[in-house]
C-alpha positions as CSV (number, residue, x, y, z in Angstrom):
1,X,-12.3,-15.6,-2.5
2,X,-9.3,-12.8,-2.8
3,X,-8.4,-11.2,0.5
4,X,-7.3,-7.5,0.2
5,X,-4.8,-6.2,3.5
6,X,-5.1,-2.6,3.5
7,X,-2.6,-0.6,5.4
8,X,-2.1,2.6,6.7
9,X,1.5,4.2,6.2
10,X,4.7,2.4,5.1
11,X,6.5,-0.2,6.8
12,X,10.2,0.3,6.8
13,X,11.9,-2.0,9.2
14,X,13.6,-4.8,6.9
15,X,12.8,-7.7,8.8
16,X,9.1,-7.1,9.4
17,X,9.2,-6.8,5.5
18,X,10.6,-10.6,5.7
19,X,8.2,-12.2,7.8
20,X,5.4,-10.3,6.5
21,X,6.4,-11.9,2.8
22,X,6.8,-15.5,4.8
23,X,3.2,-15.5,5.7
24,X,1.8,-14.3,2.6
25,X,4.0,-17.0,0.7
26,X,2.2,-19.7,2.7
27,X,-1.4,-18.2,2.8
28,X,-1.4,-17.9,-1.0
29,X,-1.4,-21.7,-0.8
30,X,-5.2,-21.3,0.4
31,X,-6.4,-17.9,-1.3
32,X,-5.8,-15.1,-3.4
33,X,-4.5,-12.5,-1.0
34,X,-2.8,-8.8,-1.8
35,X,-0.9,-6.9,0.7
36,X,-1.5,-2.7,-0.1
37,X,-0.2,0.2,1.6
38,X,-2.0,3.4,1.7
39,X,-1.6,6.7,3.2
40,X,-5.0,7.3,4.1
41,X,-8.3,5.3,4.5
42,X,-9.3,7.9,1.6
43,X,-7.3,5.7,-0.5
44,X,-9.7,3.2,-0.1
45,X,-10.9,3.2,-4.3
46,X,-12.5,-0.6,-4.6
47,X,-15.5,-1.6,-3.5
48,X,-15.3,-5.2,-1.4
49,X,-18.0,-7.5,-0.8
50,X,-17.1,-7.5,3.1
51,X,-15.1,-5.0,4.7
52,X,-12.9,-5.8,8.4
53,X,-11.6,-3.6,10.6
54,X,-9.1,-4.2,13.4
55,X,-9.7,-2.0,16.0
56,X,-9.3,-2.7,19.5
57,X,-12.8,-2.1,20.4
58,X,-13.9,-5.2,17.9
59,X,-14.9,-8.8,18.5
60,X,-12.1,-10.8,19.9
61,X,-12.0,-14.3,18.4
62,X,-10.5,-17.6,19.0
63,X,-8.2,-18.7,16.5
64,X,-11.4,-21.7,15.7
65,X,-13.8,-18.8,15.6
66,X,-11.9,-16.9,13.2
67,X,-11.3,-19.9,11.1
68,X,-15.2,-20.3,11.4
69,X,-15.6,-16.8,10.2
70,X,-13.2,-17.2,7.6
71,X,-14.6,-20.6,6.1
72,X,-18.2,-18.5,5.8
73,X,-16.8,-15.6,4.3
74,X,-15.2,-18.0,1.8
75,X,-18.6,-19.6,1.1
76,X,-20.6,-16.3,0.8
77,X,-18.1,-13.2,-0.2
78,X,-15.9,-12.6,-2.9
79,X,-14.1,-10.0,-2.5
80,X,-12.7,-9.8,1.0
81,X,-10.5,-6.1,2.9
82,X,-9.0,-6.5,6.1
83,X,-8.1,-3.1,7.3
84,X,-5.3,-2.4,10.0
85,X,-4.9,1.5,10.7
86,X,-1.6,3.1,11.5
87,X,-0.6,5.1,14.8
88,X,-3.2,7.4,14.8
89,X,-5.7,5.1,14.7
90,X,-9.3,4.6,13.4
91,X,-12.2,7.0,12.2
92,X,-14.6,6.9,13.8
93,X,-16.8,7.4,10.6
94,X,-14.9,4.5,8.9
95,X,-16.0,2.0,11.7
96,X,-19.5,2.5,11.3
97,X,-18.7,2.0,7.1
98,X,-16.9,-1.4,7.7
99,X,-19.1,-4.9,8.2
100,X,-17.3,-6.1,11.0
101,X,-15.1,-5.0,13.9
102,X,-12.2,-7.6,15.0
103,X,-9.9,-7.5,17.5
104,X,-6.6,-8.8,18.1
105,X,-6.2,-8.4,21.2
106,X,-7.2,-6.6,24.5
107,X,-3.3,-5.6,24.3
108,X,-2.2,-2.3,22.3
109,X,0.3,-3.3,19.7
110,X,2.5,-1.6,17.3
111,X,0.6,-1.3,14.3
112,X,3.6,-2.4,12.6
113,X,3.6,-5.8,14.2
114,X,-0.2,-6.0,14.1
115,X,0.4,-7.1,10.3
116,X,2.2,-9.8,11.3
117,X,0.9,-10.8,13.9
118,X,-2.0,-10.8,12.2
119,X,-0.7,-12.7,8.8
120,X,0.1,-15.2,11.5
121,X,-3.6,-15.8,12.6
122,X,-5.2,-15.8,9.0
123,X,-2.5,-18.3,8.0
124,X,-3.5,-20.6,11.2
125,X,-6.8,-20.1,10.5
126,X,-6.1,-21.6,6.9
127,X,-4.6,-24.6,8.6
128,X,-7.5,-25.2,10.7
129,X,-9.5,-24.6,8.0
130,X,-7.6,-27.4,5.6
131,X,-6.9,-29.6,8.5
132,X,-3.9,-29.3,8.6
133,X,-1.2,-29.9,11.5
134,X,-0.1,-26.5,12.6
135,X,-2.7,-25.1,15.4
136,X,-2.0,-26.3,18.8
């Protein structure tokens, strides 16, 4: 399965640029996975098998659901976009395009954090996943 991270807008802050290459180092471990910045969801050219948005209206998940959803996805879909939206925030029209709404949290975060914090979960749910010792 390759996993696609589409972004709204650049990030800029240097040391949200680290951490988000930390957690991409270690998920590549468990999956092809591309980070891409665009400027609008219009930039949105490929076609994926299974399309994510985060959007704070979505499905909120455990960190075992999500590795639950993950481990499916990986059995059953290719071609895999998370989308995170910048501060303006979501179409409407896009959310009724996407396959599945997920959120974060009931909590409004920066959308520049929400990458990471969100490179944080995937990576965990990886470890679950693999059984390995990292969630709590």
């Amino acid at each position: 399965m390759k996993i696609t991270i589409l972004c709204i807008g650049k990030l800029r802050e240097d040391w949200l640029k680290k951490g988000i290459g930390e957690y991409l180092k270690r998920i590549e471990r468990f999956v092809n996975i591309e980070l891409k910045e665009a400027e609008s969801f219009t930039d949105i050219g490929e076609k994926y098998d299974y399309t994510i948005l985060l959007d704070e209206h979505g499905k909120e998940l455990t960190s075992q659901e999500f590795s639950n959803l993950l481990k499916k996805l990986q059995m059953t879909k290719r071609n895999v976009c998370f989308i995170i939206g910048g501060w303006e925030g979501m179409d409407d029209v896009l959310k009724r395009k996407v396959d599945y709404l997920l959120s974060l949290s009931k909590m409004t975060f920066p959308y520049q954090l929400v990458r990471i914090i969100f490179l944080e979960q995937l990576y965990r749910a990886f470890t679950i996943i693999k059984g390995i010792n990292y969630h709590k």
